[in-house]
DSSP file (Angstrom, degrees, kcal/mol; ACC not computed):
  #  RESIDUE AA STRUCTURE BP1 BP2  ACC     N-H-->O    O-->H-N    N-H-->O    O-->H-N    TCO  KAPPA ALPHA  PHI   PSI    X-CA   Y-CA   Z-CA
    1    1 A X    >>        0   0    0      0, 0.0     4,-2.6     0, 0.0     3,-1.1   0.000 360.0 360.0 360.0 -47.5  139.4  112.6   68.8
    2    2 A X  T 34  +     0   0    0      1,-0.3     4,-0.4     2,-0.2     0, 0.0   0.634 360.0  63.1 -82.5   2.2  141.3  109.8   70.0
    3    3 A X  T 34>S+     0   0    0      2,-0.2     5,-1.8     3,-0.1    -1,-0.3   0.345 108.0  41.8 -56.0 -27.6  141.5  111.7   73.5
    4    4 A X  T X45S+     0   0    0     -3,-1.1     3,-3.3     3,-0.2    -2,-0.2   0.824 111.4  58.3-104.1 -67.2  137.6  111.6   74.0
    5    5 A X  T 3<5S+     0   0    0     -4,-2.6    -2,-0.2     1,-0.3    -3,-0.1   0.814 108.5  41.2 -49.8 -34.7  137.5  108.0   72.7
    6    6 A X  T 3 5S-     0   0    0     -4,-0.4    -1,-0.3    -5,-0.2    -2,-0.1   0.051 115.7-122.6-101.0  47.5  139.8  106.8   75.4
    7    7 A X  T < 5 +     0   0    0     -3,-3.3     2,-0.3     1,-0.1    -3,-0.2   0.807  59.2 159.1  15.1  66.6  137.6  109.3   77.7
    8    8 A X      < -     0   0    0     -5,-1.8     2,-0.5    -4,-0.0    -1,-0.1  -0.733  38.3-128.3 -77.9 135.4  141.2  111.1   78.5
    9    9 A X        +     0   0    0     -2,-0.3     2,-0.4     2,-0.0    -5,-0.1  -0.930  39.2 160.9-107.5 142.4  140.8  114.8   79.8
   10   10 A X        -     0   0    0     -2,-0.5     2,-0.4    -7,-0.0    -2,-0.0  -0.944  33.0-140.7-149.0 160.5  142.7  117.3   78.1
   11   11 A X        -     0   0    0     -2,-0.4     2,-0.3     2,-0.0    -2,-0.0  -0.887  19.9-129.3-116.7 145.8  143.0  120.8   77.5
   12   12 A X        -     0   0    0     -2,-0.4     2,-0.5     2,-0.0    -2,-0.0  -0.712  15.0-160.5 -89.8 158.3  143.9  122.7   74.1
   13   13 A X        -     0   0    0     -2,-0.3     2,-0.5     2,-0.0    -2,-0.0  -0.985  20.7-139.5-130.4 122.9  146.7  125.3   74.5
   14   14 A X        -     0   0    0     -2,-0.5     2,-0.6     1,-0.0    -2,-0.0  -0.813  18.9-164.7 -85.4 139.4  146.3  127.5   71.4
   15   15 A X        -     0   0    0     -2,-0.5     5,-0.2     1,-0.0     4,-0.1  -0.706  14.1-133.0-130.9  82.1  149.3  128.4   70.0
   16   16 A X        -     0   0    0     -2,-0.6    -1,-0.0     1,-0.2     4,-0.0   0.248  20.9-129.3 -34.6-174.5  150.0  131.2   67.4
   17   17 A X  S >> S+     0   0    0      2,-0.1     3,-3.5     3,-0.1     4,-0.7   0.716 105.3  73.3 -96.5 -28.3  152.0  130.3   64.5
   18   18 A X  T 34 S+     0   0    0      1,-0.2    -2,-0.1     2,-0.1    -1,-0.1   0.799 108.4  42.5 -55.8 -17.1  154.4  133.5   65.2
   19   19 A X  T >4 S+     0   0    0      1,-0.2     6,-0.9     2,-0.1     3,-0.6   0.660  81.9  84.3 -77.4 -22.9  155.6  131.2   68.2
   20   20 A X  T <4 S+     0   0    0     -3,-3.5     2,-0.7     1,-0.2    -1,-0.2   0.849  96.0  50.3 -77.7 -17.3  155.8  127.9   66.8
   21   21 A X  T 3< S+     0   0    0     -4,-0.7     2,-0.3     4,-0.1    -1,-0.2  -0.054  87.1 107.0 -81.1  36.3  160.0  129.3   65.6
   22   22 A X  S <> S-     0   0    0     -2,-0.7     4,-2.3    -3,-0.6     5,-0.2  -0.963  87.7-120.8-143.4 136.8  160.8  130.3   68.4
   23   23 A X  H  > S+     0   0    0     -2,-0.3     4,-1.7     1,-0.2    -1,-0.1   0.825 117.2  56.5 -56.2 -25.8  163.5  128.5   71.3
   24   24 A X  H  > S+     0   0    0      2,-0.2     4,-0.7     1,-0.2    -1,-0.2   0.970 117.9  31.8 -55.1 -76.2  160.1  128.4   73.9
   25   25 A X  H >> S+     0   0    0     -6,-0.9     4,-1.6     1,-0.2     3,-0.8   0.829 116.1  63.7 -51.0 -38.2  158.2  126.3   71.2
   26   26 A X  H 3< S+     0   0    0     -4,-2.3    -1,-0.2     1,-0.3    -2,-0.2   0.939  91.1  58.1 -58.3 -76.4  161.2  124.7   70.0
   27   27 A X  H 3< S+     0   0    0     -4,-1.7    -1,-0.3    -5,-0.2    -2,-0.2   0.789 106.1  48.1 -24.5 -39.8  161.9  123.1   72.9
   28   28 A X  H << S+     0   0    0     -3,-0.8     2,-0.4    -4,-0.7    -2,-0.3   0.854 136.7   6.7 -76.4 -53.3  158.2  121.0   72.8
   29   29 A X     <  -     0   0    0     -4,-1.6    -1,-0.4    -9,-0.1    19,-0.0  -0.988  67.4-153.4-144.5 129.4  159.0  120.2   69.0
   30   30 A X  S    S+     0   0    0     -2,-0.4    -4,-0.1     1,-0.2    -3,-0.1   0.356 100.3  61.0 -82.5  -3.4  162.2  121.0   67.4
   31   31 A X  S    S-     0   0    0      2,-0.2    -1,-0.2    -5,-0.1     3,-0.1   0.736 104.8-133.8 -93.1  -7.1  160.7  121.2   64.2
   32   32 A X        +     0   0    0      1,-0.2     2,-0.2    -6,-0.1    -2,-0.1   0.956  65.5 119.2  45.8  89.7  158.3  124.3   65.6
   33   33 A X        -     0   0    0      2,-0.2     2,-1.1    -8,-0.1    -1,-0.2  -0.890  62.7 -95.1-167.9 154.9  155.3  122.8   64.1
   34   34 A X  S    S+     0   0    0     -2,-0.2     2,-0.3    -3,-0.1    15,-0.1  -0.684  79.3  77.6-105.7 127.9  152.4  121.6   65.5
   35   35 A X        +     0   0    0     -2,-1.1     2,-0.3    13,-0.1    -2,-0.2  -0.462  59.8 134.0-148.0 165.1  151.0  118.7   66.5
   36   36 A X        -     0   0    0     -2,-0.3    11,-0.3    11,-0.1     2,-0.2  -0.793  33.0-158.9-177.3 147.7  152.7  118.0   70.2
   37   37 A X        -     0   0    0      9,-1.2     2,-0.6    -2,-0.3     9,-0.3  -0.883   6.1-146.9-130.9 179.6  151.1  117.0   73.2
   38   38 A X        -     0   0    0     -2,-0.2     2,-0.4     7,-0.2     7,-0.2  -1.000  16.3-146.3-145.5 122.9  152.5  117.4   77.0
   39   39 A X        -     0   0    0      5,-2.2    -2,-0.0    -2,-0.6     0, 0.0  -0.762  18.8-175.2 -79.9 145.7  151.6  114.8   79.5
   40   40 A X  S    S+     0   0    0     -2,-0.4    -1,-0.2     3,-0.1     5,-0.0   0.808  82.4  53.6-121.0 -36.7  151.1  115.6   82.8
   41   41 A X  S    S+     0   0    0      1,-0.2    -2,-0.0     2,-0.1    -1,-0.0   0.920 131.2  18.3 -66.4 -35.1  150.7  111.8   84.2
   42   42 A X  S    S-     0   0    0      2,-0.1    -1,-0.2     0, 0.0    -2,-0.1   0.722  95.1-128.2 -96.4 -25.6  153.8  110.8   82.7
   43   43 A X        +     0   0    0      1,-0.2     2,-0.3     0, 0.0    -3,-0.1   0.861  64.7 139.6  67.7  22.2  156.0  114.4   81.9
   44   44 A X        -     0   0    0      0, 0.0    -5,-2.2     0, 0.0     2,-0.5  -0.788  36.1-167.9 -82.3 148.2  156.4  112.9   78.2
   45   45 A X        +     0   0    0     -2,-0.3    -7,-0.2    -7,-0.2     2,-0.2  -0.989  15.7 174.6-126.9 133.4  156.0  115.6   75.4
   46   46 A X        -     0   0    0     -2,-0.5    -9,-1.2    -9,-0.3     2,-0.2  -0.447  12.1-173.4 -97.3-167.7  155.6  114.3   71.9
   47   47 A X        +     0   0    0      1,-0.3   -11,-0.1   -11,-0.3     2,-0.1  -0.672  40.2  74.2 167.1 153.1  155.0  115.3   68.8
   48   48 A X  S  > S-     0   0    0     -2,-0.2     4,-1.0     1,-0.1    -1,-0.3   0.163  76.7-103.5 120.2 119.8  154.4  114.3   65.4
   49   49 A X  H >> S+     0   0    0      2,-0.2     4,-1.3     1,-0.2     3,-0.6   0.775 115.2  39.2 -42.8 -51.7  150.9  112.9   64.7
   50   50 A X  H >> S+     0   0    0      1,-0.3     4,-1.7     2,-0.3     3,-0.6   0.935 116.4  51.4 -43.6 -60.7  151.8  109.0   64.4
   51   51 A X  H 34 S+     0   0    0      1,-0.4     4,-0.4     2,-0.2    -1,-0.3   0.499 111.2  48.9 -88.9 -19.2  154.2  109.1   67.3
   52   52 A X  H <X S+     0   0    0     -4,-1.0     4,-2.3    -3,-0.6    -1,-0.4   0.697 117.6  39.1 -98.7 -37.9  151.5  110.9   69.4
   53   53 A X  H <X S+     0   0    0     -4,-1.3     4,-1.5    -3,-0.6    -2,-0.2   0.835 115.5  50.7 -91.1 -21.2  148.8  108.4   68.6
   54   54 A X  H  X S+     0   0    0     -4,-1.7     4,-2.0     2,-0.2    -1,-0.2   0.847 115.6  47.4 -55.2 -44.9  151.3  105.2   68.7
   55   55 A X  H  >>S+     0   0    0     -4,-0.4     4,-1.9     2,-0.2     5,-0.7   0.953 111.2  46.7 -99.4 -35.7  152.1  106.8   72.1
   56   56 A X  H >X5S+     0   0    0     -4,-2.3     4,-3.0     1,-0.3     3,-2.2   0.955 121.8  38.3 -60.9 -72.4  148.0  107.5   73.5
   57   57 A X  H 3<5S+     0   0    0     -4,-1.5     4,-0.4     1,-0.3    -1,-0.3   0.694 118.3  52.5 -68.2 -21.7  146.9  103.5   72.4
   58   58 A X  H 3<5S+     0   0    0     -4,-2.0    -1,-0.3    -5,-0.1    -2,-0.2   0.800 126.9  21.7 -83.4 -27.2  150.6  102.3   73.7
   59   59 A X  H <<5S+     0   0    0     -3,-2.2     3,-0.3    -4,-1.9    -2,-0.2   0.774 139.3  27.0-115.6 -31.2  150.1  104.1   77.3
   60   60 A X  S  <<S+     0   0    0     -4,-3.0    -3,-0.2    -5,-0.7    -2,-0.1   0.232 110.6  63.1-121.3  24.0  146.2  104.4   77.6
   61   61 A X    >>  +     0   0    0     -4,-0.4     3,-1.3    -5,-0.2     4,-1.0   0.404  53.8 142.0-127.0 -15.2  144.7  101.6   75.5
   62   62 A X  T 34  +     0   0    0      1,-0.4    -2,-0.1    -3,-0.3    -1,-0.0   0.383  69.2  53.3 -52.4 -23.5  146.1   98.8   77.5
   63   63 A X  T 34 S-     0   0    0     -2,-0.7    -1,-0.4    -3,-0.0     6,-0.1  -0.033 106.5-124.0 -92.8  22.0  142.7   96.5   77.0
   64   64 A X  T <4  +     0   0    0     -3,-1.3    -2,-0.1     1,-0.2     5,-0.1   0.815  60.3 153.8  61.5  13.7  143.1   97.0   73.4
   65   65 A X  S  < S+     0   0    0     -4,-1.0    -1,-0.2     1,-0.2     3,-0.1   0.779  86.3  24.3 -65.6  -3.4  139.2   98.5   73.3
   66   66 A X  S    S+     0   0    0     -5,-0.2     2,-0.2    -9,-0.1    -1,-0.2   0.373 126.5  23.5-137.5  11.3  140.7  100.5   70.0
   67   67 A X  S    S-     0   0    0     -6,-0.2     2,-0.2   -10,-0.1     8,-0.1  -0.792  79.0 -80.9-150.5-143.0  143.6   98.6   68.6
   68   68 A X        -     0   0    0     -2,-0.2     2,-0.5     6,-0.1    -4,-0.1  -0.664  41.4 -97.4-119.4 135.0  145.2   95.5   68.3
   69   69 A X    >   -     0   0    0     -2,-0.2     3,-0.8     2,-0.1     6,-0.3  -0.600  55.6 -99.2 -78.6 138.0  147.6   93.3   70.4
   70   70 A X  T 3  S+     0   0    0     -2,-0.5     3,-0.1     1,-0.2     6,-0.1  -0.072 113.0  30.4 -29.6 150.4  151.6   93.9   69.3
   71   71 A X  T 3  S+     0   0    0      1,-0.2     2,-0.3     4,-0.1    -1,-0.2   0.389  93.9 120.1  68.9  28.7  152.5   91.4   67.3
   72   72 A X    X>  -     0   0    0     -3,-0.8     4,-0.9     1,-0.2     3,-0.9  -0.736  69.2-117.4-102.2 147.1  149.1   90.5   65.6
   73   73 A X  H >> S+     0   0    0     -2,-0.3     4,-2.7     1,-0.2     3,-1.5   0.994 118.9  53.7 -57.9 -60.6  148.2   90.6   61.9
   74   74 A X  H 3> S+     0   0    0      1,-0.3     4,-1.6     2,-0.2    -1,-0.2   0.834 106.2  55.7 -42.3 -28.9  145.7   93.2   62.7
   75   75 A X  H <> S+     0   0    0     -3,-0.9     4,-1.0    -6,-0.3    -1,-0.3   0.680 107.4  42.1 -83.0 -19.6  148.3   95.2   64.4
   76   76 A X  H <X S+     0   0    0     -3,-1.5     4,-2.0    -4,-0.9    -2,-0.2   0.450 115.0  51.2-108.8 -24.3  150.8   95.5   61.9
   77   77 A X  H  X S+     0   0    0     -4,-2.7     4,-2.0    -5,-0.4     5,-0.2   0.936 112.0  51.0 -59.6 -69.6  147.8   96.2   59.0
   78   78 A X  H >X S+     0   0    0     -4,-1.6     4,-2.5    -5,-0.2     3,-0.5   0.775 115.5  43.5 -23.2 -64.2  146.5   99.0   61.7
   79   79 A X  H 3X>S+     0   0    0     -4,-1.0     4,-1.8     2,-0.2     5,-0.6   0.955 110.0  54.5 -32.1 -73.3  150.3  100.2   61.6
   80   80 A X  H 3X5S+     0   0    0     -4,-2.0     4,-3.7     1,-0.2     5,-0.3   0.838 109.3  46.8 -27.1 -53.9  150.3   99.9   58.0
   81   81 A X  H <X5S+     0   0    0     -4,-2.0     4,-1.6    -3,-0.5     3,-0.5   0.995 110.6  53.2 -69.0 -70.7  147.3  102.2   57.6
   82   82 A X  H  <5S+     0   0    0     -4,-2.5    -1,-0.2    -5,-0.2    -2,-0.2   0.773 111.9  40.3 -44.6 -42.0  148.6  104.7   59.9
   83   83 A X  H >X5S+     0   0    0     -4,-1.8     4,-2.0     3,-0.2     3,-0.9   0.720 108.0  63.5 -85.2 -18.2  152.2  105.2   58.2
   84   84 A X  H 3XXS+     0   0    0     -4,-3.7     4,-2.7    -5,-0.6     5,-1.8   0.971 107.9  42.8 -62.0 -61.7  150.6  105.1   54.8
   85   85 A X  H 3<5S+     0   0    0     -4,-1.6    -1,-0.2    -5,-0.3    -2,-0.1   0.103 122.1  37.2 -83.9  50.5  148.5  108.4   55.9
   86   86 A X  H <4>S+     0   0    0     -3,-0.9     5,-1.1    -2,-0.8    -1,-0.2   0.347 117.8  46.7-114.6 -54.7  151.3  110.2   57.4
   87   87 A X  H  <5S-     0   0    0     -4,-2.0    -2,-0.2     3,-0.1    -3,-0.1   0.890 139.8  -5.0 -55.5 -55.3  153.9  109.3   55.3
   88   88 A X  T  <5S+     0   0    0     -4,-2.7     4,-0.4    -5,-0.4     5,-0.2   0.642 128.4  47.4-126.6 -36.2  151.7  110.0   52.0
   89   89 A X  T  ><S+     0   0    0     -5,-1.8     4,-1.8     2,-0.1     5,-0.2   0.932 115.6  56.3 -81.6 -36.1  147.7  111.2   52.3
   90   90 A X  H >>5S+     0   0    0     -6,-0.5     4,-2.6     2,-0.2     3,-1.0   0.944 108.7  37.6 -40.9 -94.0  149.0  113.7   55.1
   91   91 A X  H 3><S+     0   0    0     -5,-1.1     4,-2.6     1,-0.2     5,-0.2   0.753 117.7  51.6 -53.6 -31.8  151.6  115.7   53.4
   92   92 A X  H 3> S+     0   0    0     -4,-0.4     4,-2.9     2,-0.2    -1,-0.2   0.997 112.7  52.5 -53.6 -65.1  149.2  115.7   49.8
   93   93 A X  H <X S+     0   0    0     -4,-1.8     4,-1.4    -3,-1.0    -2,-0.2   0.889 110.0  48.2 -25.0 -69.8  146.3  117.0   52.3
   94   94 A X  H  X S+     0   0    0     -4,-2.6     4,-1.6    -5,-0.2    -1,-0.3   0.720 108.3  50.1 -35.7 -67.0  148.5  119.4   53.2
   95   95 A X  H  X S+     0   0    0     -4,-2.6     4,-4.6     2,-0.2     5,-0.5   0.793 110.5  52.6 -19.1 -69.6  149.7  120.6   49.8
   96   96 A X  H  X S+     0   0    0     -4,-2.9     4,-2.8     2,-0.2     5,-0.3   0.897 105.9  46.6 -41.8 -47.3  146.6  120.9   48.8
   97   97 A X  H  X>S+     0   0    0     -4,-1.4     4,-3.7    -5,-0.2     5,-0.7   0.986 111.7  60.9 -68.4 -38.1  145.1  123.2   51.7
   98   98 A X  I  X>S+     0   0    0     -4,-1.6     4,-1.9     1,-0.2     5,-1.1   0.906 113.5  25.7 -45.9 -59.6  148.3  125.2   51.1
   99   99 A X  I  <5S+     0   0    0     -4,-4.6    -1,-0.2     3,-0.2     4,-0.2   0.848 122.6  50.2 -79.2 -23.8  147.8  126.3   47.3
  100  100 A X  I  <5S+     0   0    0     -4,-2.8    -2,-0.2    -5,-0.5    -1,-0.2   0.824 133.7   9.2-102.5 -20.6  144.3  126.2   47.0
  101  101 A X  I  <5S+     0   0    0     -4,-3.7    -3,-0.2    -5,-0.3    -2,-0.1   0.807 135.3  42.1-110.5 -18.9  143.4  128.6   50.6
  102  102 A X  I  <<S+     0   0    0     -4,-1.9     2,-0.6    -5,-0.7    -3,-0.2   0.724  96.6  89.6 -88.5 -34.8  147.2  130.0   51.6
  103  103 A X      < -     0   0    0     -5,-1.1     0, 0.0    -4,-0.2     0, 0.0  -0.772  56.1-164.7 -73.2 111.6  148.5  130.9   47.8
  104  104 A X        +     0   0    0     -2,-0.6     2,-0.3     2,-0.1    -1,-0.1   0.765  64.0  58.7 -71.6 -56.6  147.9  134.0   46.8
  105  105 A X  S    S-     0   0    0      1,-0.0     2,-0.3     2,-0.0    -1,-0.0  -0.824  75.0-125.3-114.3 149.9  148.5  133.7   43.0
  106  106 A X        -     0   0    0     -2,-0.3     2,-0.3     2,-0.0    -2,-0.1  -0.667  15.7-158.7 -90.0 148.9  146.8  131.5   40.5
  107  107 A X              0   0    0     -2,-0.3    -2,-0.0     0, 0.0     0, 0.0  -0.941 360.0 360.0-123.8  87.5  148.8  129.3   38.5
  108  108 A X              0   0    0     -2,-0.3    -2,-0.0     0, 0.0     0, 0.0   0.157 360.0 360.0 -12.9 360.0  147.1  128.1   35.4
């Protein structure tokens, strides 16, 4: 989404999951998990959701038309808001999708 907003062109690489453990993936993300992206204007590869959206508004934002200038109250709330739902609404989210469509047996 935040690739369209900053009218970036991009392609999706679909990527089984039997791949993501493997030294190929491993090599984009050492954790072999997805989120990652691959730049081609700069030939950075990130990954991690935060650190990938930190990295699109730090390199491709530069007129602030969707965040905040460094070192503004509004920039460190934005921040705020961002590590609260990685750090903690993410990984719940997650949880969730996991036992209730990936878990096989119910647990009273």
């Amino acid at each position: 989404m935040l690739l369209n907003e900053l009218d970036l062109p991009w392609t999706p690489k679909y990527i089984p999951f039997t791949e993501l453990k493997t030294p190929v993936y491993e090599a984009i993300n050492p954790n072999g998990r997805l989120l990652s992206i691959e730049d081609p204007n700069t030939g950075t590869t990130i990954w991690e959701s935060g650190a990938i959206l930190e990295y699109l508004v730090a390199e491709y934002n530069k007129e602030h038309k969707l965040s905040f200038p460094a070192g503004t109250t509004e920039y460190y709330q934005a921040k705020q808001w961002l590590i609260f739902q990685v750090s903690g609404q993410g990984p719940y989210y997650g949880q969730v999708f996991y036992f209730q469509y990936l878990f096989s047996e119910k647990i009273p």
